[in-house]
DSSP file (Angstrom, degrees, kcal/mol; ACC not computed):
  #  RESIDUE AA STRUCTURE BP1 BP2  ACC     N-H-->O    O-->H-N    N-H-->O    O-->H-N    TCO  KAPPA ALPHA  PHI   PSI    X-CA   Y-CA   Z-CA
    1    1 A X     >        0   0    0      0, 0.0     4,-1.8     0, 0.0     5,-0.1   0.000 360.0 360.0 360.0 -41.9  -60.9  -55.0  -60.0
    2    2 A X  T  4  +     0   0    0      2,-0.2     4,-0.2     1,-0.2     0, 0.0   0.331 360.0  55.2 -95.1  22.1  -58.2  -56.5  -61.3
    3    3 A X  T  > S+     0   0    0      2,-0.1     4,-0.9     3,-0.1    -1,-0.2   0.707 112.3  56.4 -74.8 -50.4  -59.8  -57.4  -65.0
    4    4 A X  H  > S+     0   0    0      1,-0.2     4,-1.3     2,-0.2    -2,-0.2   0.760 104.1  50.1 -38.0 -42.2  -60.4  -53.3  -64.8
    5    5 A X  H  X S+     0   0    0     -4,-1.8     4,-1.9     1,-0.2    -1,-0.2   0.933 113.7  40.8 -67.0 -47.9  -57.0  -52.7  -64.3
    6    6 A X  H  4 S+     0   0    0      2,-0.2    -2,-0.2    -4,-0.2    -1,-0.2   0.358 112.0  56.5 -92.1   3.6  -55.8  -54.7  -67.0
    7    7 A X  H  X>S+     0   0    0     -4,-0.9     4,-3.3     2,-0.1     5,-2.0   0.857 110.7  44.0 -54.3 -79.0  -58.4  -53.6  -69.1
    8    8 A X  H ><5S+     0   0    0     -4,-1.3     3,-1.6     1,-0.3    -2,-0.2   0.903 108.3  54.1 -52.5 -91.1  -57.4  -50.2  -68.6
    9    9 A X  T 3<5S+     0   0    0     -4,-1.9    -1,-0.3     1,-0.3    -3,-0.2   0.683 114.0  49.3 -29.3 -47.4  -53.4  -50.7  -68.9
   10   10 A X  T 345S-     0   0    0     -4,-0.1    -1,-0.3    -5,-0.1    -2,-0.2   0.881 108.5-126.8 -57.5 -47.5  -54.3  -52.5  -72.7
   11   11 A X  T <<5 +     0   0    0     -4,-3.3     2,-0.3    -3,-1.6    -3,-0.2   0.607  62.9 141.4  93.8  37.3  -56.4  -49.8  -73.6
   12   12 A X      < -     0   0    0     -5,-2.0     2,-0.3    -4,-0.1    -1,-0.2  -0.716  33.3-163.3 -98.7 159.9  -59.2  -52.2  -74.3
   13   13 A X    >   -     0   0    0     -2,-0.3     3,-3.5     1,-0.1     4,-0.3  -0.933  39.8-106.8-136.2 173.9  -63.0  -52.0  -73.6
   14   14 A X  G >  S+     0   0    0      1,-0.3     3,-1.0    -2,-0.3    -1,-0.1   0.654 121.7  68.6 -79.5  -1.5  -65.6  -54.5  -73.5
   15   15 A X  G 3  S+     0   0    0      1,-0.2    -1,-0.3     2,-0.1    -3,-0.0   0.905  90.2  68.0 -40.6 -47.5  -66.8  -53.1  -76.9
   16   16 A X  G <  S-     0   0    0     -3,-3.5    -1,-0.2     1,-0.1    -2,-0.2   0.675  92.8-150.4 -51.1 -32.8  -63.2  -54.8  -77.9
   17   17 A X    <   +     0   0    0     -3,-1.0     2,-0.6    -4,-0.3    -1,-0.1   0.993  39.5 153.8  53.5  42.9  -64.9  -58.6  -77.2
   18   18 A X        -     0   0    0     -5,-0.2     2,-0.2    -4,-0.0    -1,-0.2  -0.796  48.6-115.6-101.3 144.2  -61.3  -59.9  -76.2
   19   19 A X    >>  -     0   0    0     -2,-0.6     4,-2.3     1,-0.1     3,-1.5  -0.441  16.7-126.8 -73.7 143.0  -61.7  -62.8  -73.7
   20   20 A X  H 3>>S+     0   0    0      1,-0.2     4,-3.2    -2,-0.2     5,-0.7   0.964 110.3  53.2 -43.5 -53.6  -60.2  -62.3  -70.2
   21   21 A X  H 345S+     0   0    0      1,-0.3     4,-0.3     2,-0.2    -1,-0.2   0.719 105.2  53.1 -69.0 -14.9  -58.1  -65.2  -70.2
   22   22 A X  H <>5S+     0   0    0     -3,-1.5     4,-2.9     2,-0.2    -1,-0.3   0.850 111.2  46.4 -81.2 -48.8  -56.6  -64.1  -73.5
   23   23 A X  H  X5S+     0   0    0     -4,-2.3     4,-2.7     2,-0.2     5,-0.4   0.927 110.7  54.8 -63.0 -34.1  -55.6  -60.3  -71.8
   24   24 A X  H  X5S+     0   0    0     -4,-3.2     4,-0.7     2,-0.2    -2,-0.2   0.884 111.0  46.7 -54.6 -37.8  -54.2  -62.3  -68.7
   25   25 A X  H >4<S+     0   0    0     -5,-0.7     3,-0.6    -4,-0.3    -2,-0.2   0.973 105.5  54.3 -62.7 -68.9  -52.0  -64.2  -71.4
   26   26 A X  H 3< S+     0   0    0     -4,-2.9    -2,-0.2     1,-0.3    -1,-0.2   0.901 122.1  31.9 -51.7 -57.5  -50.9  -61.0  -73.2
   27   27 A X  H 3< S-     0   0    0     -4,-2.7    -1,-0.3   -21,-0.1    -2,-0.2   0.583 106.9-124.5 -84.3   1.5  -49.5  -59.6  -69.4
   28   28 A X    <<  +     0   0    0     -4,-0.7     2,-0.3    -3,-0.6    -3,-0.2   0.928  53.5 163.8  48.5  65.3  -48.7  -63.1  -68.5
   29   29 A X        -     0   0    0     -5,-0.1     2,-0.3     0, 0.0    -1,-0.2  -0.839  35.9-136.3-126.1 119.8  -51.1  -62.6  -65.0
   30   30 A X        -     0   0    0     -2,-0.3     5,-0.0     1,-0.1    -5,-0.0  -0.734  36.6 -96.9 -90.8 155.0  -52.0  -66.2  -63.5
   31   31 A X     >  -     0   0    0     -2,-0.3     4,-2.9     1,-0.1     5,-0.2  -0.068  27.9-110.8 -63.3 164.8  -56.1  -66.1  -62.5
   32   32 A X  H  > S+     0   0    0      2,-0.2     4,-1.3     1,-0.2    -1,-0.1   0.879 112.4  76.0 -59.1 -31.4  -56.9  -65.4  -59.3
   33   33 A X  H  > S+     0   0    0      1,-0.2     4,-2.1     3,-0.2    -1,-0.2   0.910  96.3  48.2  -5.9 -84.2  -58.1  -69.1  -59.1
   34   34 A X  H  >>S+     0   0    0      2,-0.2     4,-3.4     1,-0.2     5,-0.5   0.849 109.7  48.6 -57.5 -52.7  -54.5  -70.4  -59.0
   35   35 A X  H  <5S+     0   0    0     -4,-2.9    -1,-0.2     1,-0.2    -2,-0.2   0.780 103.3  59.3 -72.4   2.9  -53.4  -68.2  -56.4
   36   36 A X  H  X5S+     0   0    0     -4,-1.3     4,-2.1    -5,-0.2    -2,-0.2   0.942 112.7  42.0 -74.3 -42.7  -56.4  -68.9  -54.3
   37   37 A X  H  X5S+     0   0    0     -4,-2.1     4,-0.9     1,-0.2     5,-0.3   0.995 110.4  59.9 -68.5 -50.7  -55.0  -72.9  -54.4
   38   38 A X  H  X5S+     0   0    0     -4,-3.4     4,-0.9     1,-0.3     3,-0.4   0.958 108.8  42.1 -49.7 -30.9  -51.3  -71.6  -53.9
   39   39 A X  H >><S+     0   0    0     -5,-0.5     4,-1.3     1,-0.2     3,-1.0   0.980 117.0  46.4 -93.8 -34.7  -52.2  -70.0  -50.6
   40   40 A X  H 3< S+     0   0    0     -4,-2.1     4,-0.4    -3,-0.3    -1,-0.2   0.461 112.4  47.2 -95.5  21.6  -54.4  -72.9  -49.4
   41   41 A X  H 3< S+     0   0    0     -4,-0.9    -1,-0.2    -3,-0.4     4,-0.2   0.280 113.3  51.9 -71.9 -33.0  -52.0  -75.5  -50.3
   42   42 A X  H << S+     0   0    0     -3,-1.0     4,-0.3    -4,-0.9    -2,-0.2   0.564 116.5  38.8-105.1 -24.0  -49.2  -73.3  -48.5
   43   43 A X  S >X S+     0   0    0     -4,-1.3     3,-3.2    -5,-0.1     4,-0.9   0.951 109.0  64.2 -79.3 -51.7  -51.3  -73.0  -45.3
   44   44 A X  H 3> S+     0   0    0     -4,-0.4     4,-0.6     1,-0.3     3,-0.3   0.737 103.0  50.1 -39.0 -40.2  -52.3  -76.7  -45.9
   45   45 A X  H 34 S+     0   0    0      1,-0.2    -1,-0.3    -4,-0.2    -2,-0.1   0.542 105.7  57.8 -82.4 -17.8  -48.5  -77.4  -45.4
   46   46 A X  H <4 S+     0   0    0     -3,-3.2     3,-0.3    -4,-0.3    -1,-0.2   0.360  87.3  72.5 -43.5 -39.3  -48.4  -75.6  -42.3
   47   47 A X  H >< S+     0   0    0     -4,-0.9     3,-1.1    -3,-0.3    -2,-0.2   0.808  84.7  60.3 -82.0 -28.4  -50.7  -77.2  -40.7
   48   48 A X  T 3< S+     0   0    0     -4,-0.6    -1,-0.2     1,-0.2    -2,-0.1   0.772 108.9  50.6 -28.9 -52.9  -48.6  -80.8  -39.9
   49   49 A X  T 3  S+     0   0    0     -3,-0.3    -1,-0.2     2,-0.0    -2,-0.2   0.270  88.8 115.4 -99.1   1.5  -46.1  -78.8  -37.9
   50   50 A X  S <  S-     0   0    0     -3,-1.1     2,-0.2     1,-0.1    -3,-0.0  -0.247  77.6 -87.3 -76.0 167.1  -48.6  -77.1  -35.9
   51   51 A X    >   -     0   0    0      1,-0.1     2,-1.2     2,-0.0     3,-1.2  -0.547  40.9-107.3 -57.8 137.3  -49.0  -77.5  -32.1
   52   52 A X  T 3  S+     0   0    0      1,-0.2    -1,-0.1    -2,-0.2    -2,-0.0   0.285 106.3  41.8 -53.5  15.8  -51.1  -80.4  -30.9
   53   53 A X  T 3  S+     0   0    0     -2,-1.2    -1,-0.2     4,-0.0    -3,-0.0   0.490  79.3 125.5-142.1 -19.0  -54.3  -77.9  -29.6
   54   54 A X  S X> S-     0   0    0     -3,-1.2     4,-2.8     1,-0.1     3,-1.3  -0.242  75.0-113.3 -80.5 172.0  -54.7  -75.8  -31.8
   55   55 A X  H 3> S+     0   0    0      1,-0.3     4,-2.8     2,-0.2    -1,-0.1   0.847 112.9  39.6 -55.3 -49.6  -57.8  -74.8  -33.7
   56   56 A X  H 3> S+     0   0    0      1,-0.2     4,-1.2     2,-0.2    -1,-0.3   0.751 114.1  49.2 -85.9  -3.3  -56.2  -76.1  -37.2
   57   57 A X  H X> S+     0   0    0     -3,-1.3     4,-2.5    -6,-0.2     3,-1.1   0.929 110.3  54.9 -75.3 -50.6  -54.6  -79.2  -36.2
   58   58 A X  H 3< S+     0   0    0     -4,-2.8    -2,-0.2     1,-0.2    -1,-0.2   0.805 110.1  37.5 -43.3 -48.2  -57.3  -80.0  -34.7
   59   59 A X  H 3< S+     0   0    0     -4,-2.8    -1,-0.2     1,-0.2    -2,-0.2   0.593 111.6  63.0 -65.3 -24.9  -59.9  -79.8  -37.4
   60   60 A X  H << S+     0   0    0     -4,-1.2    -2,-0.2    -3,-1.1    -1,-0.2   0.877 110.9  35.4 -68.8 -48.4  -57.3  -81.1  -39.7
   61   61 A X  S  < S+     0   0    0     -4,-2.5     2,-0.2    -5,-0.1    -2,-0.2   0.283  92.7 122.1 -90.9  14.7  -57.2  -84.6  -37.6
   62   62 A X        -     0   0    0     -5,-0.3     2,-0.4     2,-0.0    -3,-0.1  -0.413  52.9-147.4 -79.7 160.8  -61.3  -84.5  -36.7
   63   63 A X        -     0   0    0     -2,-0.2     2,-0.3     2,-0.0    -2,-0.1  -0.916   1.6-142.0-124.3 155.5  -63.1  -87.6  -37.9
   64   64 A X        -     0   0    0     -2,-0.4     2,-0.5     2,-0.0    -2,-0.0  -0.985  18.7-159.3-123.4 132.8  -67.0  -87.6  -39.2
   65   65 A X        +     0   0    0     -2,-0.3     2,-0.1     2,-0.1    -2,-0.0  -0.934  43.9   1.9-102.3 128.7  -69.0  -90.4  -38.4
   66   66 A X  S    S-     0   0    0     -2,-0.5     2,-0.0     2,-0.0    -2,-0.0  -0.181  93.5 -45.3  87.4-175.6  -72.2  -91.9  -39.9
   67   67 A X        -     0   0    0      1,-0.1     2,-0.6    -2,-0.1    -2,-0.1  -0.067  53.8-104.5 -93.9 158.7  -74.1  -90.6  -43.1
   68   68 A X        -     0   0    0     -2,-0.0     2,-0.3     0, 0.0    -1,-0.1  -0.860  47.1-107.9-114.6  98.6  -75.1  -86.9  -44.1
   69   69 A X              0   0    0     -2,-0.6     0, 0.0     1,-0.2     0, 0.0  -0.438 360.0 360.0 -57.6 125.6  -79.2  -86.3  -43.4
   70   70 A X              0   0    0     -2,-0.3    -1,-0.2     0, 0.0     0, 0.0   0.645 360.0 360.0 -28.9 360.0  -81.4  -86.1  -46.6
C-alpha cells in the first residue's frame, strides 16, 4: 500500500520503470524493513526491565539444550 501511495503522490506508473528504492529516496521514506528492526530492537530494550514472570522475560532468559533433529 504504501509503494501505491507514493506512486500515486509522484504521479508515476509502473510503465515509468523507476526503482522503489529510488521513489523512497526522492520523499526521503525509510523501507519498511528498517522500521520493522526499530520496533523490535525498541521492544528488545524493554524487555531487561520487565518483571521476573512474565511471558517475555521469560523467553528472553530460556535456554535450548542438545542438537536440532534432521
Amino acid at each position: 500500500m504504501e509503494m501505491k501511495m507514493l506512486l500515486w503522490m509522484a504521479g508515476i506508473t509502473r510503465l515509468d520503470r523507476i526503482c522503489n528504492q529510488d521513489i523512497r529516496q526522492r520523499f526521503g521514506v525509510a523501507p519498511i524493513t528498517d522500521k520493522l528492526r526499530e520496533a523490535r530492537l525498541r521492544w528488545y530494550g524493554h524487555v531487561p526491565c520487565a518483571e521476573g514472570d512474565s511471558v517475555g522475560k521469560i523467553g528472553f532468559n530460556l535456554g535450548v539444550t542438545g542438537k536440532r533433529p534432521k
